[in-house]
C-alpha positions, 0 to 999 in steps of 0.5 A, a space after each residue: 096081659 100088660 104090665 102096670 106101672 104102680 105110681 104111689 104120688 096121687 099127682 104124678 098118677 093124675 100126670 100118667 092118666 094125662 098122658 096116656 089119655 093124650 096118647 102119650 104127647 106131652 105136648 097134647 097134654 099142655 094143650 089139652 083142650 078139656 079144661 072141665 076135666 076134673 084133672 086139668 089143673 093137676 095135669 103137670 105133675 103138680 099141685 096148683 094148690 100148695 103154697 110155695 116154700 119159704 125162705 125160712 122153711 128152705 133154710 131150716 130144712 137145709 140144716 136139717 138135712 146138713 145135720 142128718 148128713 154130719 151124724 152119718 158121716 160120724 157112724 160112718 166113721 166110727 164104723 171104719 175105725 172099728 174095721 181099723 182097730 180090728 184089722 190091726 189085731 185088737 179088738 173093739 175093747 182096745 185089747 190085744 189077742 
């Protein structure tokens, strides 16, 4: 019995299908000589039919990750205060033992 590889991306599935119906060359893959195949386009790992990023789009979705960063960091933060706090000998509410 084989072991199978789960790929859950429909398109990185189509690249495996290319691959192992190429006998695993990369190469035979970029040259794959069935262009009716229903997979041809697809043969990448990529999607031919999805519009490119904007700038716009980047940028708002690099602040986003930068915002999401920062919040981390700041619970990341409180949490090693509190371990502070608490290893000097008071406790969260800031009263001694």
């Amino acid at each position: 019995m084989t072991d199978k590889v789960i790929i859950k991306n429909p398109v990185k599935a189509i690249r495996a299908k290319c691959l192992e119906c190429s006998g695993g060359s990369a190469t035979e893959v970029k040259e794959c000589p069935i262009k009716g195949c229903a997979l041809y386009e697809f043969r990448f790992g990529r999607n031919p039919y999805r519009k490119p990023i904007t700038d716009e789009h980047r940028e708002m979705l690099r602040q986003r990750a930068l915002a999401n960063f920062h919040s981390r960091n700041i619970e990341v933060k409180n949490v090693e205060r509190a371990f502070e706090d608490d290893s000097k000998g008071t406790e969260i509410g800031g009263e001694q033992e």
